[in-house]
Predicted model as a PDB file, atoms N, CA, C, CB and O in Angstrom, pLDDT in the B-factor column:
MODEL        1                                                                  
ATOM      1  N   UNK A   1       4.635  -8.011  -2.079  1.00 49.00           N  
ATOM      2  CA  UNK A   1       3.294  -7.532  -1.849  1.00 49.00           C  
ATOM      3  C   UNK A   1       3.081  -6.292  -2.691  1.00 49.00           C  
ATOM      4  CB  UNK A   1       3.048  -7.243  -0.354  1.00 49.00           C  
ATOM      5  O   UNK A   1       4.050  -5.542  -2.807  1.00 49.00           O  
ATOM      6  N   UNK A   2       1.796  -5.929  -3.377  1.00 53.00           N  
ATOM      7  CA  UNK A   2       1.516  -4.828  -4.235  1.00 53.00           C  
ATOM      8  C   UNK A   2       0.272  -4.244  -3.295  1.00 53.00           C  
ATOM      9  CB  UNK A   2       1.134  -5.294  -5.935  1.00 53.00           C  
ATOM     10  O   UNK A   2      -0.799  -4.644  -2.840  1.00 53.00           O  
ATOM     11  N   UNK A   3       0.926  -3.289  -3.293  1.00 57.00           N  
ATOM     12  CA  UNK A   3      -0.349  -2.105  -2.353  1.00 57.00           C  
ATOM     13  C   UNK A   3      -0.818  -0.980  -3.470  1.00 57.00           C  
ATOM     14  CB  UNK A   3       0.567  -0.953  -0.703  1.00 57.00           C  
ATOM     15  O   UNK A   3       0.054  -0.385  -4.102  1.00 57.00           O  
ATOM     16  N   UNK A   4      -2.064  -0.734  -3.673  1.00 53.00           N  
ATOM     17  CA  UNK A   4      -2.673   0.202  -4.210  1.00 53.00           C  
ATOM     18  C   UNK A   4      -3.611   1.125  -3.489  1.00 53.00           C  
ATOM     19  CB  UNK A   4      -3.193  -0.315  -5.090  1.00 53.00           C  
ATOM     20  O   UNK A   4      -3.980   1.089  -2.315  1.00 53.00           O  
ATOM     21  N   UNK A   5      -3.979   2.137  -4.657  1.00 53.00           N  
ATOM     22  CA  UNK A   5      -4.725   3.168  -3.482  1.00 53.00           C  
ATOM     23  C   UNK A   5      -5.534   3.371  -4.642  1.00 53.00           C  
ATOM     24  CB  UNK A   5      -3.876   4.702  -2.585  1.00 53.00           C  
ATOM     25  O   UNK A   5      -4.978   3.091  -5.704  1.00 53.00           O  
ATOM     26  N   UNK A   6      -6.426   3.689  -4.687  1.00 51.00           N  
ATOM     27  CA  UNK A   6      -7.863   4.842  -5.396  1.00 51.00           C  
ATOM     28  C   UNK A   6      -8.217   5.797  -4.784  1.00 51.00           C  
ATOM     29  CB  UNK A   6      -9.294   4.322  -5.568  1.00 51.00           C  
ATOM     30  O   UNK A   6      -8.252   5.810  -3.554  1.00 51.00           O  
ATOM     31  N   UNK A   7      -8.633   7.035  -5.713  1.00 51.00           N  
ATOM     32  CA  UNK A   7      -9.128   7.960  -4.885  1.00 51.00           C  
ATOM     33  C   UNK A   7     -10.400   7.637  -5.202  1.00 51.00           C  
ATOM     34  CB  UNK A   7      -8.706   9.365  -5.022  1.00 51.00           C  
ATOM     35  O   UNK A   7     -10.527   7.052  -6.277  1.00 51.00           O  
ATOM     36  N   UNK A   8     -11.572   7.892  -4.453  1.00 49.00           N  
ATOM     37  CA  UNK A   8     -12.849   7.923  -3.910  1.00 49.00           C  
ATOM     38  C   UNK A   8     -13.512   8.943  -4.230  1.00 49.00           C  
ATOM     39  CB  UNK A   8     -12.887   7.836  -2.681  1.00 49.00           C  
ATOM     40  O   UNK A   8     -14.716   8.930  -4.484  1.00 49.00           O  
ATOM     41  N   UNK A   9     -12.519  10.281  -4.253  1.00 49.00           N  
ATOM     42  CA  UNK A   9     -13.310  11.651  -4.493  1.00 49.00           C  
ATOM     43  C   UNK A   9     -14.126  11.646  -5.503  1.00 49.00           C  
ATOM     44  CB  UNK A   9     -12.511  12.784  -4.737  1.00 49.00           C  
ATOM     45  O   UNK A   9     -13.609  11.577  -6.618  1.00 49.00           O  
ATOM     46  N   UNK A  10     -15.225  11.698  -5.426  1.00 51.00           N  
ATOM     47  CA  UNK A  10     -16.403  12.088  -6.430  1.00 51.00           C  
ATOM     48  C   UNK A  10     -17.020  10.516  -6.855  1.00 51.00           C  
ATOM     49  CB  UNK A  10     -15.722  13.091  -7.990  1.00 51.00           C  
ATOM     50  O   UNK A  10     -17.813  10.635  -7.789  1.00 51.00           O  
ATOM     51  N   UNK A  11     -16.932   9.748  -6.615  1.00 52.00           N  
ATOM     52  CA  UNK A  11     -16.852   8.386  -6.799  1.00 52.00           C  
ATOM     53  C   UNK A  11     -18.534   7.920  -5.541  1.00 52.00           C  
ATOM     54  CB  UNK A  11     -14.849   7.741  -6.226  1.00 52.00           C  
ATOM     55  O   UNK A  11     -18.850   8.195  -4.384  1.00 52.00           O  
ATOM     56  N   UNK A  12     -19.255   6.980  -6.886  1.00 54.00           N  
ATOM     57  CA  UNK A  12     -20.770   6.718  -6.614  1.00 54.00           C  
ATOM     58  C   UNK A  12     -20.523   5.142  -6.541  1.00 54.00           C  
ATOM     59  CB  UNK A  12     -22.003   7.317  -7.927  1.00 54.00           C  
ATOM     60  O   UNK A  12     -19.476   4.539  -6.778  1.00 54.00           O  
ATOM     61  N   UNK A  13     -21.731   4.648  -6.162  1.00 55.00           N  
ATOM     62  CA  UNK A  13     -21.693   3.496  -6.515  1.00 55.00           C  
ATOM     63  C   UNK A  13     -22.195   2.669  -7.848  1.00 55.00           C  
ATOM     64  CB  UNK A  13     -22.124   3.156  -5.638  1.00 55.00           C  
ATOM     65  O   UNK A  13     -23.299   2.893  -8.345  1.00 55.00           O  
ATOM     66  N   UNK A  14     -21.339   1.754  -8.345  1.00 58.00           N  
ATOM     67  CA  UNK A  14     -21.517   1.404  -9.420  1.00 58.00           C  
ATOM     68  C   UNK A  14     -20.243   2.071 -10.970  1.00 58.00           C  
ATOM     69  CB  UNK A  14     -23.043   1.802  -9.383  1.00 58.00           C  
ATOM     70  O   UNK A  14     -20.272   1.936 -12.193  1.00 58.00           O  
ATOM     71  N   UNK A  15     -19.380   2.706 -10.082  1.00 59.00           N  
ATOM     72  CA  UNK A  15     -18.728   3.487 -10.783  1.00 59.00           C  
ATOM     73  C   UNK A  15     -17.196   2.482 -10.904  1.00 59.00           C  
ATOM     74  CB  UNK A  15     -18.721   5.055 -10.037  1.00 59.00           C  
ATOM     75  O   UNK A  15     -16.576   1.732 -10.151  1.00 59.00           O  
ATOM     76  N   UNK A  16     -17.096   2.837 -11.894  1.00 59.00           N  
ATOM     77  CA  UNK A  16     -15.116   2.141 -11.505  1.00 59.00           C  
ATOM     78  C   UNK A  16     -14.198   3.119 -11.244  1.00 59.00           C  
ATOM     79  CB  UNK A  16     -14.161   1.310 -12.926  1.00 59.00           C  
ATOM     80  O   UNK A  16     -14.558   4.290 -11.369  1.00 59.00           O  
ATOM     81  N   UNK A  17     -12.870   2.817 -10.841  1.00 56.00           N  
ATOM     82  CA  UNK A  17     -12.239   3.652 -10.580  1.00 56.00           C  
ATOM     83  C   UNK A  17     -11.515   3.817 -11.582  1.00 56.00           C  
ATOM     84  CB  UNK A  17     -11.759   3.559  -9.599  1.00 56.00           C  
ATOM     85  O   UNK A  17     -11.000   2.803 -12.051  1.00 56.00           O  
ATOM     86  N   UNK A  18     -11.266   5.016 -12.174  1.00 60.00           N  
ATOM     87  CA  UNK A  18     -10.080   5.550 -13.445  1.00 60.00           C  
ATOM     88  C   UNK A  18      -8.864   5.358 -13.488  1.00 60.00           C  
ATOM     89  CB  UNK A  18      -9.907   6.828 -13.632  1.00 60.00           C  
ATOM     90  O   UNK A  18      -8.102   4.971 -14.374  1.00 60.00           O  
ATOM     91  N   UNK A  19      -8.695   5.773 -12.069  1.00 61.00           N  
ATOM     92  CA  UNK A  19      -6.993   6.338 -11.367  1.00 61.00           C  
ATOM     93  C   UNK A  19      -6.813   5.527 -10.058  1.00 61.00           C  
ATOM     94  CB  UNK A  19      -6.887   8.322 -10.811  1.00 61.00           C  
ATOM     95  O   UNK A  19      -7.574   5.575  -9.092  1.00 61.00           O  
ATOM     96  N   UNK A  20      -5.468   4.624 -10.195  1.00 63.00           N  
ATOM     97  CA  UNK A  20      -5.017   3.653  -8.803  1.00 63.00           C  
ATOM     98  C   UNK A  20      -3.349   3.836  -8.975  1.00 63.00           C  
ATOM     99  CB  UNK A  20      -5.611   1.605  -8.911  1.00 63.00           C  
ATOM    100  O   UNK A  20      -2.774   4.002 -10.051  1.00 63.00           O  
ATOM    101  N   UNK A  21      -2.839   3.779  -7.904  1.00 67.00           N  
ATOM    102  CA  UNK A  21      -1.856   3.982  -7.965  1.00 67.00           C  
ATOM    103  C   UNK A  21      -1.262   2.452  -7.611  1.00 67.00           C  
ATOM    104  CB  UNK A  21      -1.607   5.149  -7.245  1.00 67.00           C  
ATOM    105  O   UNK A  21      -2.026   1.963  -6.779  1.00 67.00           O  
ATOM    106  N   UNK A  22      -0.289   1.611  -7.904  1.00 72.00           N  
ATOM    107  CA  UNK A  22       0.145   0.670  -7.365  1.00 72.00           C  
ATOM    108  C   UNK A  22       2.108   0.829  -6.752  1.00 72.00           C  
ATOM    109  CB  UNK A  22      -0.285  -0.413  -8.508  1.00 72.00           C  
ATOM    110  O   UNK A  22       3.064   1.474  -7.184  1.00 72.00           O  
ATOM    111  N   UNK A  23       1.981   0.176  -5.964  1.00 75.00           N  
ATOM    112  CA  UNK A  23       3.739  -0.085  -5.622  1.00 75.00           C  
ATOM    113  C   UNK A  23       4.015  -1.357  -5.232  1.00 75.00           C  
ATOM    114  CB  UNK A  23       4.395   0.801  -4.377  1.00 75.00           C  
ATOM    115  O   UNK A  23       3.219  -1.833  -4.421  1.00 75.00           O  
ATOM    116  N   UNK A  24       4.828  -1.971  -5.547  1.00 80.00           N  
ATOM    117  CA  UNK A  24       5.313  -3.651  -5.440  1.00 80.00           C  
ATOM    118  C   UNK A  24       6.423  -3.673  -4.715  1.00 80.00           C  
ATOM    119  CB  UNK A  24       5.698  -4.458  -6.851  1.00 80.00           C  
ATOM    120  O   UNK A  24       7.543  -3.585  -5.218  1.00 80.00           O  
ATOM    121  N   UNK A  25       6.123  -3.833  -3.056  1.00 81.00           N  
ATOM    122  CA  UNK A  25       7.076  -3.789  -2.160  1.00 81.00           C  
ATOM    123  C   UNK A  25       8.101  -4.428  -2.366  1.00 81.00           C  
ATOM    124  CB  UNK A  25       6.734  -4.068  -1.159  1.00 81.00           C  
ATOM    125  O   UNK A  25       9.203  -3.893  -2.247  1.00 81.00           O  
ATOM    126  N   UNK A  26       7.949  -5.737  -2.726  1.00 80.00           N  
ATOM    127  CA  UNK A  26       8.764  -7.020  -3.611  1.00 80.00           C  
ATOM    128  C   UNK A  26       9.845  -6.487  -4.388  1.00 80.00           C  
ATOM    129  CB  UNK A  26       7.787  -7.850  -4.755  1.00 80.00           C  
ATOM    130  O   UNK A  26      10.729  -7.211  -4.846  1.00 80.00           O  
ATOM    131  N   UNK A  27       9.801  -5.140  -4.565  1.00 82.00           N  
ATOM    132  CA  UNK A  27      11.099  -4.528  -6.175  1.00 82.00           C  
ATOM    133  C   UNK A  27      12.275  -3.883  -4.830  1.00 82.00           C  
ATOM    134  CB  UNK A  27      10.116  -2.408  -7.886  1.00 82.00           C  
ATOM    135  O   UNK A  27      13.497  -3.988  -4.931  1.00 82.00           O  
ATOM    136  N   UNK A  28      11.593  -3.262  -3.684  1.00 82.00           N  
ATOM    137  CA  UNK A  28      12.377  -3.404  -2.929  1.00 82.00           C  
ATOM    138  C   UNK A  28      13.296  -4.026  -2.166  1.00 82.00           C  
ATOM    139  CB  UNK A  28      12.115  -3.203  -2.703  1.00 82.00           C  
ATOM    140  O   UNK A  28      14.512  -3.835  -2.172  1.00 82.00           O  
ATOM    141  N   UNK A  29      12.469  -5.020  -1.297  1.00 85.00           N  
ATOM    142  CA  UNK A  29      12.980  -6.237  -0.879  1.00 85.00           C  
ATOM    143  C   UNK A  29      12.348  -7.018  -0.511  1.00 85.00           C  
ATOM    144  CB  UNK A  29      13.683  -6.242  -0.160  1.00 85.00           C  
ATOM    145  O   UNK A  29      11.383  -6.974   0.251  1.00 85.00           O  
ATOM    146  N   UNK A  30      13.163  -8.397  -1.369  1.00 85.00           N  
ATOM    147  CA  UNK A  30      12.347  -9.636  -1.765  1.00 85.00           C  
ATOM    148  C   UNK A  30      11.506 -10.301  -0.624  1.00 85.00           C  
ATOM    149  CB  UNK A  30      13.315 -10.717  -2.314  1.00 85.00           C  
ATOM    150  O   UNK A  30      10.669 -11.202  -0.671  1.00 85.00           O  
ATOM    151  N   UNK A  31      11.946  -9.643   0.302  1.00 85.00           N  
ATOM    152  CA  UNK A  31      11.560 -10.520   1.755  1.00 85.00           C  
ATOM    153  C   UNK A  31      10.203  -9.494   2.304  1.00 85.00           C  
ATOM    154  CB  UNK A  31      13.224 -10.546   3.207  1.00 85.00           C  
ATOM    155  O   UNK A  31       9.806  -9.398   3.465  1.00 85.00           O  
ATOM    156  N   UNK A  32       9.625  -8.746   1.015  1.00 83.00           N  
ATOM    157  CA  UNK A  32       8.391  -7.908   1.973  1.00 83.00           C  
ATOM    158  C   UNK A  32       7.491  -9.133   1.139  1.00 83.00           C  
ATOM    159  CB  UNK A  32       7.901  -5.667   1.648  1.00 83.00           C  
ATOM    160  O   UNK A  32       7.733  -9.347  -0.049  1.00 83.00           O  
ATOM    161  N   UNK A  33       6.587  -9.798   1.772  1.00 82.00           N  
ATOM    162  CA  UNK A  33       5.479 -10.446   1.178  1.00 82.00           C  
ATOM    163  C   UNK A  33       4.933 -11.244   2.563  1.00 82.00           C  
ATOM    164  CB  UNK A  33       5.943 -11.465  -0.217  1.00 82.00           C  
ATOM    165  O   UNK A  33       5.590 -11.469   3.580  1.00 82.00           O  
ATOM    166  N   UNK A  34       3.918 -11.502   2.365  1.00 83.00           N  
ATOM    167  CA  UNK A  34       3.535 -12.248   3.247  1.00 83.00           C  
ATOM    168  C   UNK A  34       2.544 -11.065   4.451  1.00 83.00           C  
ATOM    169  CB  UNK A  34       4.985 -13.071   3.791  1.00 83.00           C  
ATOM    170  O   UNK A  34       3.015 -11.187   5.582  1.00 83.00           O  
ATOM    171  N   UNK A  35       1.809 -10.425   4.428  1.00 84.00           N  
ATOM    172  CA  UNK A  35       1.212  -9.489   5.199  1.00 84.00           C  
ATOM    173  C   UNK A  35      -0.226  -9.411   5.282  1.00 84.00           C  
ATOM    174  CB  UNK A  35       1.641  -8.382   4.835  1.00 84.00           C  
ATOM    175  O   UNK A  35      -1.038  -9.273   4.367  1.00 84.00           O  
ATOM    176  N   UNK A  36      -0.488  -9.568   7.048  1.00 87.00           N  
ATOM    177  CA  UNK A  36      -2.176  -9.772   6.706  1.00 87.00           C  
ATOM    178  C   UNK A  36      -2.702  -8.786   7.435  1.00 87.00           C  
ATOM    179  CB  UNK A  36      -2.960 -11.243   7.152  1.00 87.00           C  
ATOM    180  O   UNK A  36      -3.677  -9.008   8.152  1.00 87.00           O  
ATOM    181  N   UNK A  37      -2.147  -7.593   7.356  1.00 88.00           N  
ATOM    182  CA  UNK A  37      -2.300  -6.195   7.766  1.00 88.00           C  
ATOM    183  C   UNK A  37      -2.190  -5.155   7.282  1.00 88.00           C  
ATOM    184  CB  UNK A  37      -1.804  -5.947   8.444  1.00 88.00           C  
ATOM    185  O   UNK A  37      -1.398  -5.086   6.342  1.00 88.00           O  
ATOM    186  N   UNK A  38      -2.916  -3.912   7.695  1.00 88.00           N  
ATOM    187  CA  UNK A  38      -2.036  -2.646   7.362  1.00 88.00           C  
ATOM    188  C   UNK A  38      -2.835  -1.285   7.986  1.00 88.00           C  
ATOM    189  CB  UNK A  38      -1.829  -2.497   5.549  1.00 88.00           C  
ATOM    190  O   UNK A  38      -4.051  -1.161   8.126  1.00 88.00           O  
ATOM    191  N   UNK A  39      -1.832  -0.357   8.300  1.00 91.00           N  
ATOM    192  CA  UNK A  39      -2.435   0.906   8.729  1.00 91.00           C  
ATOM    193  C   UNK A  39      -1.515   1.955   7.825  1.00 91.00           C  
ATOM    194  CB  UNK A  39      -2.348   1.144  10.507  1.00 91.00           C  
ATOM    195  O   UNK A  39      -0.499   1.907   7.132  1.00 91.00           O  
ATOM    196  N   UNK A  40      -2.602   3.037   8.307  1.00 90.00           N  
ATOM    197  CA  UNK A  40      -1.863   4.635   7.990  1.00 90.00           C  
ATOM    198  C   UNK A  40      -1.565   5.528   9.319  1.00 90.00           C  
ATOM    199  CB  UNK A  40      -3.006   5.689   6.984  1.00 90.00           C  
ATOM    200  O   UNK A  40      -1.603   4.878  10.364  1.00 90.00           O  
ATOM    201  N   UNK A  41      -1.323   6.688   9.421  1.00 93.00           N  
ATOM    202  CA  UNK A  41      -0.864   7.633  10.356  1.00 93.00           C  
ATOM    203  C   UNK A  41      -1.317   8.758   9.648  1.00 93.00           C  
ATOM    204  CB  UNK A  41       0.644   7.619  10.719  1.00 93.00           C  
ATOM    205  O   UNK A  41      -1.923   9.657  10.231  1.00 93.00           O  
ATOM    206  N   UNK A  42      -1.131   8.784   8.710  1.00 89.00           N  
ATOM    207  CA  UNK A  42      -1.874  10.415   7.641  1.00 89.00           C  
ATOM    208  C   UNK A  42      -0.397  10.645   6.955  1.00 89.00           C  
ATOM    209  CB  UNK A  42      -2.586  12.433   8.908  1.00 89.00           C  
ATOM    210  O   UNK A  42      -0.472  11.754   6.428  1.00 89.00           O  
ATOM    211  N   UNK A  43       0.678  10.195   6.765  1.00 90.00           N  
ATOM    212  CA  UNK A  43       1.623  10.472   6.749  1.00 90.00           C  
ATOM    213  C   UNK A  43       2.321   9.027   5.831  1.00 90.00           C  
ATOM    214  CB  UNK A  43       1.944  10.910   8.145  1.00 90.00           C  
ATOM    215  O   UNK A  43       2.502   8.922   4.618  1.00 90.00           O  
ATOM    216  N   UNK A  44       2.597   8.060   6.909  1.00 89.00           N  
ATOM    217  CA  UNK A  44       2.929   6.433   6.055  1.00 89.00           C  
ATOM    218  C   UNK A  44       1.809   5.481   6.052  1.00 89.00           C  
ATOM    219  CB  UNK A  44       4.193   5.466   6.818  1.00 89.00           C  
ATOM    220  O   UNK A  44       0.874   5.281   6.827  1.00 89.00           O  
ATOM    221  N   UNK A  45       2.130   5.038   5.117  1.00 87.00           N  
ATOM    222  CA  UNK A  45       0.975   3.433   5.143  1.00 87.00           C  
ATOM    223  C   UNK A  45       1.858   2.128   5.821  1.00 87.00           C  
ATOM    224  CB  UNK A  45       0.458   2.758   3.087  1.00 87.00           C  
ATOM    225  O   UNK A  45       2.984   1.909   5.375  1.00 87.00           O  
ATOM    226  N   UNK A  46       1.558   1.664   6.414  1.00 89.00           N  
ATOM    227  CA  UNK A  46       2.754   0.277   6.760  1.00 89.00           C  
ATOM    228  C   UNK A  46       1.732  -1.057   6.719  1.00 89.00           C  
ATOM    229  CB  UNK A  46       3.684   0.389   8.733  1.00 89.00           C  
ATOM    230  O   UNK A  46       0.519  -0.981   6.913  1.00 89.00           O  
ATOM    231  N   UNK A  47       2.312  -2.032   6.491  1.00 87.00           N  
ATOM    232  CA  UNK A  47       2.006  -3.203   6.249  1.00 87.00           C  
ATOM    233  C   UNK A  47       2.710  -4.361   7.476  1.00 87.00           C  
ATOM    234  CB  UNK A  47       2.452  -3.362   4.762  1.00 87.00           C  
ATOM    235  O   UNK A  47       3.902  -4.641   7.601  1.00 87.00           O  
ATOM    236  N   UNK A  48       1.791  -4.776   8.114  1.00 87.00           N  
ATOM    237  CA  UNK A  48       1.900  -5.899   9.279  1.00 87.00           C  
ATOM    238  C   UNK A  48       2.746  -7.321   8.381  1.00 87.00           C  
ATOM    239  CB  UNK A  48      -0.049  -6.401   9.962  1.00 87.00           C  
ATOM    240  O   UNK A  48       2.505  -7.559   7.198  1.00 87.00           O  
ATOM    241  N   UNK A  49       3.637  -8.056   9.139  1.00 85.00           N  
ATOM    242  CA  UNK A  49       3.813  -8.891   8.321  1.00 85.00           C  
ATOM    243  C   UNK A  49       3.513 -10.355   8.888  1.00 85.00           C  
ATOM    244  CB  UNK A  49       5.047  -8.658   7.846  1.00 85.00           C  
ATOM    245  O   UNK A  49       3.612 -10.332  10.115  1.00 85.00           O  
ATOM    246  N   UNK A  50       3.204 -11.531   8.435  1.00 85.00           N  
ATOM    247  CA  UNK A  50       2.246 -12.772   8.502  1.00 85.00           C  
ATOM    248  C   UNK A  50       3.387 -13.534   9.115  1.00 85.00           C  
ATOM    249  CB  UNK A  50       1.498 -13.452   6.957  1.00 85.00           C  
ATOM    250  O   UNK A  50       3.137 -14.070  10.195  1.00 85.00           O  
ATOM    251  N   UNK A  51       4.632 -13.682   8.606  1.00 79.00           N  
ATOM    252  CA  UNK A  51       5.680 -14.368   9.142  1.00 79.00           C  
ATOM    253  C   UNK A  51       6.708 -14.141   8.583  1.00 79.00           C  
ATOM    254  CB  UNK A  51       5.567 -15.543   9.199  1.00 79.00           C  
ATOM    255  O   UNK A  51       7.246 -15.182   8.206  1.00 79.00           O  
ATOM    256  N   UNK A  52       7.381 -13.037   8.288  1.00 75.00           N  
ATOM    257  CA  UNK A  52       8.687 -12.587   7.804  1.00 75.00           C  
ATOM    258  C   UNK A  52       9.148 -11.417   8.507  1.00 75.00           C  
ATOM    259  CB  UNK A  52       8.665 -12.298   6.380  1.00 75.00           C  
ATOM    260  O   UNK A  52      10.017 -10.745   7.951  1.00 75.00           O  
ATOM    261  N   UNK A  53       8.650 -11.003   9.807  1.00 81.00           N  
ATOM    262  CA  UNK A  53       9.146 -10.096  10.564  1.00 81.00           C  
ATOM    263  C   UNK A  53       9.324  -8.986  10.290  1.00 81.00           C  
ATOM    264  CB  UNK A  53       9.967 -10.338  10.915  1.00 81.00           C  
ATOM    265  O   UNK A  53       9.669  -8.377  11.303  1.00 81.00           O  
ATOM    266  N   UNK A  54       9.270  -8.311   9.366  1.00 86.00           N  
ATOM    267  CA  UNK A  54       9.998  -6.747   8.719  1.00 86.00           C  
ATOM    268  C   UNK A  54       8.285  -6.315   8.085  1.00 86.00           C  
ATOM    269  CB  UNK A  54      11.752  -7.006   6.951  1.00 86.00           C  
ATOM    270  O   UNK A  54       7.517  -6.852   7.288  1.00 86.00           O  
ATOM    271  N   UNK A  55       8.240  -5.070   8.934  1.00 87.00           N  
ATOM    272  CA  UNK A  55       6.983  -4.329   8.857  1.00 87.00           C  
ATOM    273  C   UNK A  55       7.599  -3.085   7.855  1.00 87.00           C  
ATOM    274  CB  UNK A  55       6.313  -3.819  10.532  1.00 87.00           C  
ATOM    275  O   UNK A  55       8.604  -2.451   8.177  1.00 87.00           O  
ATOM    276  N   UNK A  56       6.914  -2.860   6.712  1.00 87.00           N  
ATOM    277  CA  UNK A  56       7.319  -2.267   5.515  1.00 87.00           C  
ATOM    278  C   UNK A  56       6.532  -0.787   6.108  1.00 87.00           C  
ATOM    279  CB  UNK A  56       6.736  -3.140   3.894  1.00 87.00           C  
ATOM    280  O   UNK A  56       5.457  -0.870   6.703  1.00 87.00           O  
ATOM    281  N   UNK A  57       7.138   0.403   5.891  1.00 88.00           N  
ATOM    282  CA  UNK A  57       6.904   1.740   5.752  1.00 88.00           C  
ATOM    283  C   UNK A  57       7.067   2.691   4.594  1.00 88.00           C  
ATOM    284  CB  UNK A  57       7.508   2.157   6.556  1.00 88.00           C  
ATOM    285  O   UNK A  57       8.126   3.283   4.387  1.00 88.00           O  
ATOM    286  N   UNK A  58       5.840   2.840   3.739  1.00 85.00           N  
ATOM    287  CA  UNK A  58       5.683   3.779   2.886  1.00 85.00           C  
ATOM    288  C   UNK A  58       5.508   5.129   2.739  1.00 85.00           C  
ATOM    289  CB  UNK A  58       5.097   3.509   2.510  1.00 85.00           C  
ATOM    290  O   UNK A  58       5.088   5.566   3.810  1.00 85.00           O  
ATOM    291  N   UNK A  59       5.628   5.993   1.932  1.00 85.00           N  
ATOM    292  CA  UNK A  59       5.268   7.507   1.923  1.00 85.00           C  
ATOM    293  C   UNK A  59       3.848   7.303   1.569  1.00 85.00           C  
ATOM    294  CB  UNK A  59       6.145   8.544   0.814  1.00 85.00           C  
ATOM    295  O   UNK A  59       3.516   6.368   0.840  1.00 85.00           O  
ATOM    296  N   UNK A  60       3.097   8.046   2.001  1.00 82.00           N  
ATOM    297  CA  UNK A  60       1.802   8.377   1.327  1.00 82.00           C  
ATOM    298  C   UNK A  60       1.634   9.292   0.186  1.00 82.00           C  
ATOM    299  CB  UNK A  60       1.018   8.867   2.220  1.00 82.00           C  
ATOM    300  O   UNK A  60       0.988   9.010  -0.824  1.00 82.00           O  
ATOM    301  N   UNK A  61       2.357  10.598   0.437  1.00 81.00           N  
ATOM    302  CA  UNK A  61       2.607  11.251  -0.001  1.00 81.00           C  
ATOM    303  C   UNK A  61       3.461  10.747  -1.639  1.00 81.00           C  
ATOM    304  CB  UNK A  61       3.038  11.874   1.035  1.00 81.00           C  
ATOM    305  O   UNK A  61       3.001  11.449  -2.540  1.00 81.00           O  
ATOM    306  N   UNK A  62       4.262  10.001  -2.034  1.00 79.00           N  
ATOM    307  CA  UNK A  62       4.557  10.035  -2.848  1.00 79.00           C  
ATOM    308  C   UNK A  62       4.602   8.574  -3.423  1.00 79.00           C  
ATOM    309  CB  UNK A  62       5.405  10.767  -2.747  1.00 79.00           C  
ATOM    310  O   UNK A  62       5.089   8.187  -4.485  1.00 79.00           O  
ATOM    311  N   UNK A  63       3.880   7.777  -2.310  1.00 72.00           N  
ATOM    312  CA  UNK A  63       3.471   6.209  -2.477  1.00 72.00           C  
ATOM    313  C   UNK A  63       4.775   5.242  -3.337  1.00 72.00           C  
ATOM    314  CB  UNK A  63       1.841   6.173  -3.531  1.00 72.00           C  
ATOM    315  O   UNK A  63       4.550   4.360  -4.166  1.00 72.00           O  
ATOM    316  N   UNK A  64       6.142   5.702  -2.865  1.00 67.00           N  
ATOM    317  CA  UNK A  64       6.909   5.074  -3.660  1.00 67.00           C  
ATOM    318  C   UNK A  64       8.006   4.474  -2.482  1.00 67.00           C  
ATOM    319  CB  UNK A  64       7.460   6.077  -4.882  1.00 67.00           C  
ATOM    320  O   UNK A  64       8.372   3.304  -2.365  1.00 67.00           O  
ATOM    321  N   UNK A  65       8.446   5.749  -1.578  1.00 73.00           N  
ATOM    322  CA  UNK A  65       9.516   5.414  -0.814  1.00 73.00           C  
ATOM    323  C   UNK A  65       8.925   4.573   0.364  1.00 73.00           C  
ATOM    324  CB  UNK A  65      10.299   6.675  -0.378  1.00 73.00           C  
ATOM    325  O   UNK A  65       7.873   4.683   0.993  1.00 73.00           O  
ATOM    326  N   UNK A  66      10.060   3.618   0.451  1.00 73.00           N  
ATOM    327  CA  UNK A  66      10.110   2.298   1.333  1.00 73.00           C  
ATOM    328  C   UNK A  66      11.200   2.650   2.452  1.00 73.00           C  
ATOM    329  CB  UNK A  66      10.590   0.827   0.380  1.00 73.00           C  
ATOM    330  O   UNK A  66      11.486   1.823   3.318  1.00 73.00           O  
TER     331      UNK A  66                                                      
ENDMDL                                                                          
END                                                                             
């Protein structure tokens, strides 16, 4: 699964976004895919999973660590 983020700040409609950050849970482990969810806390982003059991936890902060 690839999760991205945009920032919004200053951002109209009709505008594209410049700057996205992406991370490909998948480089971690092969078994994150499949997810038809997700929340934050202000802190991690996590991803619900569809049928592979293992709910993935990210940094926000540095949108890399799993």
């Amino acid at each position: 699964m690839v999760v991205a983020t945009a920032s919004t700040f200053g951002w109209t409609l009709g505008q594209n976004f410049s700057v996205a950050n992406v991370f490909d849970l998948g480089l971690s482990d092969a078994d994150l895919k499949g997810f038809n969810a997700g929340f934050q806390d202000g802190t991690f982003g996590y991803v619900v999973p569809n049928n592979n059991g293992k709910v993935a936890r990210f940094s926000l902060q540095d949108f890399s660590s799993v």
